[in-house]
C-alpha positions in Angstrom: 72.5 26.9 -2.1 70.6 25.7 1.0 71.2 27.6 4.4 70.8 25.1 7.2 71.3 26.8 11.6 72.8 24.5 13.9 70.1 24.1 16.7 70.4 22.8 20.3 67.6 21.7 22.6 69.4 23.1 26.0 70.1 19.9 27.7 73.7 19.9 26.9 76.6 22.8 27.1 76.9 23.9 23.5 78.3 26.9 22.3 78.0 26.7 18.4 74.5 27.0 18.0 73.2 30.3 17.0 69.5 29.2 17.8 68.7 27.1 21.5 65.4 25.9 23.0 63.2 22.9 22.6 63.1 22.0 18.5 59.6 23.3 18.3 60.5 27.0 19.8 63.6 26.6 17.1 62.2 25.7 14.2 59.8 28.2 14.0 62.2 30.4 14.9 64.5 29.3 11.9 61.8 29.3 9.5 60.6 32.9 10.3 64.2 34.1 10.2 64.2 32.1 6.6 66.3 28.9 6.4 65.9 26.3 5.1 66.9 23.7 6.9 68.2 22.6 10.8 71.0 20.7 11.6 71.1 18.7 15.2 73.9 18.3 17.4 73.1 14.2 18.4 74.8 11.8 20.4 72.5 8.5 21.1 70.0 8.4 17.8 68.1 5.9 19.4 66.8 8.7 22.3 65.2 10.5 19.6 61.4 10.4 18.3 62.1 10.7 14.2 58.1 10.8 13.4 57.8 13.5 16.2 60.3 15.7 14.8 59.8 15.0 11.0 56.1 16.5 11.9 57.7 19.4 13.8 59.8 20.7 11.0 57.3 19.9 8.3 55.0 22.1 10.1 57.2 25.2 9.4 58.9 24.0 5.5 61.7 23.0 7.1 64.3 19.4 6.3 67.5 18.2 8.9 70.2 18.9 6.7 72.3 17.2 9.3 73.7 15.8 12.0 76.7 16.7 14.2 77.9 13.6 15.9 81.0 14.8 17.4 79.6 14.1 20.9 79.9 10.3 20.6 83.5 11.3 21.2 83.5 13.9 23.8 80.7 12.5 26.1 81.3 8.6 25.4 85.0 8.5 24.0 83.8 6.7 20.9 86.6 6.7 17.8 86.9 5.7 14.5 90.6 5.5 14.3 90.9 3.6 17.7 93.5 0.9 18.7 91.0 -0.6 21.2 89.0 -2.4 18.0 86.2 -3.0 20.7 86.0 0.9 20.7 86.1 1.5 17.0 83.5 -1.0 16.3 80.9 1.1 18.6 82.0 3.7 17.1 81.1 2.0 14.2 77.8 1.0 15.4 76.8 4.2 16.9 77.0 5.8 13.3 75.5 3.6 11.8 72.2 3.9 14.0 72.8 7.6 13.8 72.4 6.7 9.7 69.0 4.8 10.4 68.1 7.9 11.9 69.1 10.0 8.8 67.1 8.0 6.6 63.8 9.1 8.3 64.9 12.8 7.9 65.0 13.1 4.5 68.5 11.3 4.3 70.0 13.9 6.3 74.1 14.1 5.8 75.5 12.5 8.8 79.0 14.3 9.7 82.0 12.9 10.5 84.0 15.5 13.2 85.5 15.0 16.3 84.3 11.0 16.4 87.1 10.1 13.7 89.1 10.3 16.9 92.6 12.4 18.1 95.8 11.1 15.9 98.2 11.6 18.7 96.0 8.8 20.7 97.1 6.0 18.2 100.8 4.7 17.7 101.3 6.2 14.5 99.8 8.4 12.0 99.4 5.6 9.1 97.8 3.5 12.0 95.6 6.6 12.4 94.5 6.6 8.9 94.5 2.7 8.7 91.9 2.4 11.4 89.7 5.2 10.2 89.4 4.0 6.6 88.3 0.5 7.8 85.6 2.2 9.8 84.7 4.3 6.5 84.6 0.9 4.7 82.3 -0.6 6.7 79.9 2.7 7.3 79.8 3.6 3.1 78.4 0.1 2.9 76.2 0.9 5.2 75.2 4.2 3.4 75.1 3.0 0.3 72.1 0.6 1.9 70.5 3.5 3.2 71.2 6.6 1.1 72.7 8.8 3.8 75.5 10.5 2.6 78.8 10.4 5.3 80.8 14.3 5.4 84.2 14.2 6.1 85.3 17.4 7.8 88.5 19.2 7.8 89.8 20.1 11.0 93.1 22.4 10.4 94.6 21.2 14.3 97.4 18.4 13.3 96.4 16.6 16.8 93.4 16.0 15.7 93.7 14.9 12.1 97.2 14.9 10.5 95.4 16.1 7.5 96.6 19.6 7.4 95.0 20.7 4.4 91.7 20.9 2.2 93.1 19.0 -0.5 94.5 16.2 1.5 91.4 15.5 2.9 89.2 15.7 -0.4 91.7 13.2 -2.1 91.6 10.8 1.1 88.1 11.3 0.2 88.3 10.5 -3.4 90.4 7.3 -2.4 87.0 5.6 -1.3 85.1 6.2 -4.5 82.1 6.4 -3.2 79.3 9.2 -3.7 78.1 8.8 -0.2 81.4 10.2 0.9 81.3 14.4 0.7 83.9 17.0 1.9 83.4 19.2 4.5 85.1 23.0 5.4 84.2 25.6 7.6 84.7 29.1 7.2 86.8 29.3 10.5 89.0 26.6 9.6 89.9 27.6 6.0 91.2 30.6 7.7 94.0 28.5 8.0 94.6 27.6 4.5 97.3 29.7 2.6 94.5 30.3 -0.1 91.2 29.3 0.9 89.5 30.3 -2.6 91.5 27.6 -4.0 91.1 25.4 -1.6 87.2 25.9 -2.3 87.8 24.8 -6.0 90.5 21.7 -5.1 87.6 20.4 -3.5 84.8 21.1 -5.5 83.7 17.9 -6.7 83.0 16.4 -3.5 82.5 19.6 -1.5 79.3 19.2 0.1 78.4 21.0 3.4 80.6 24.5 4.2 79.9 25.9 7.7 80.0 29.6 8.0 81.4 30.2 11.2 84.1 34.1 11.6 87.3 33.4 13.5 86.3 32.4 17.5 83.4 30.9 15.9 81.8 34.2 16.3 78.8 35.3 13.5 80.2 36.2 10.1 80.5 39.8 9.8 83.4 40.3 7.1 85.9 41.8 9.2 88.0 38.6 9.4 87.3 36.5 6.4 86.7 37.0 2.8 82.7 36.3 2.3 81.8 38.2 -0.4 85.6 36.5 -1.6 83.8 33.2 -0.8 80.2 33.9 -2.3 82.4 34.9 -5.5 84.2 31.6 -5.7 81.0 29.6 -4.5 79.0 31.3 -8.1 82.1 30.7 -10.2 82.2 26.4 -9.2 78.1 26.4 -9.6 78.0 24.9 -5.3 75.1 23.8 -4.6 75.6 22.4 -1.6 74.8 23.6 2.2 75.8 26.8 4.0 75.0 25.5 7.5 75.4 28.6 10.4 77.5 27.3 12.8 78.8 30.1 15.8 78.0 31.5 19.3 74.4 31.3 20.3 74.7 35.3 20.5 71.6 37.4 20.4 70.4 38.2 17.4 73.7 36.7 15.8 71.4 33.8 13.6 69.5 36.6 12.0 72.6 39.3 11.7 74.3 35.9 10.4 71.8 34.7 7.6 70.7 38.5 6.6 74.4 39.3 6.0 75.3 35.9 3.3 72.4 36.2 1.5 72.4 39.7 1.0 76.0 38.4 -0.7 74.2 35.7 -2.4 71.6 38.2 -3.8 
């Protein structure tokens, strides 16, 4: 497994990244602490310098696991599953220049959050799920072209995505049969899941990215979820995906964080 820390560069409000500062101050801080990997909260790809910050992060071992797009939707109101098709087709566009990006960082995954859009804001929740698979149509073309595999998180608020459940999402997932479509989960979220072991292992074969985030996206520290339950369940399916660190920019809380799974790991 590769451990990834979300970063961000300060010039935005953002309260689940456990390292902040300009991407040279946090990468070599992320590769003393000993990831492997960053993953970068982006809205507009096209505002950033790929060859600049390929060189940064190769200058301390480090790859972009990632990026977090979920901005397009809360700065610019961008959505996948819009009604307005003159919306959903930027949103369309602005993901697939976020995959151009992705390509020059070693193929980074490119996630798929809070820009899928809110259910409640279309008529109906097959309308909901009708828009957003077009939109995944067009981008896993798009991928495909460029090798940047699309993650599909689950997001346990019905609002959001009427998905309510791990294995809902990974067989909406499966539906597309495409290998440039992964599964997402997060620690905090599976909380909600009635079994969250087996939700791991429902999942499995497109399970690609978990984010380790404790419940009020606070640092993992055992006391409200099940690692070493996790770690276990993580051996027995062979994952060999991402653990990306994803909680309050607390001090000290990205070391405390990483020192505390992989000591799990072993």
């Amino acid at each position: 497994m590769k451990t990834s820390v979300v970063i961000s560069d300060g010039t935005f409000p953002c309260d689940t990244a456990p390292l902040q500062g300009p991407l040279e101050v946090a990468a070599r801080e992320a590769a003393a602490l000993g990831f492997d990997a960053l993953q970068l909260t982006v809205n507009r790809p096209e505002e950033l310098n790929p060859a600049s910050i390929k060189a940064e992060i190769e200058r301390y071992g480090l790859s972009i696991s990632g990026f977090a797009t979920g901005r397009g939707y809360s700065v610019d109101g961008l959505s996948l599953s819009s009604e307005r098709e003159e919306i959903r087709k930027e949103a369309v566009e602005r993901m697939k220049r976020h995959m151009d990006t992705a390509a020059l960082l070693d193929h980074a995954q490119v996630v798929i959050g809070s820009i899928r859009g809110v259910v409640s804001e279309c008529s109906s929740p097959e309308r909901f799920e009708e828009n957003l698979s077009l939109s995944l149509q067009e981008l896993l073309s798009y991928a495909t072209e460029r090798q940047v595999p699309l993650t599909l998180e689950v997001i346990h608020q019905p609002e959001k995505f009427y998905f309510k459940k791990t294995a809902d999402t990974a067989a909406f997932i499966r539906g597309f049969g495409s290998p440039y479509l992964h599964l997402h989960l997060d620690t905090m979220q599976l909380l909600c899941e009635e079994n969250p072991f087996q939700a791991v292992r429902e999942g499995r074969d497109v399970l690609s990215q978990i984010d380790i985030s404790d419940a009020g996206r606070h640092c993992p520290d055992g006391k409200h979820f099940d690692y070493p339950g996790l770690v276990r369940t993580l051996k027995e399916i062979s994952y060999d995906g991402l653990l990306v660190f994803e909680y309050q920019p607390e001090e000290g809380a990205a070391e405390r964080g990483l020192k505390y799974i992989t000591g799990l790991l072993g």
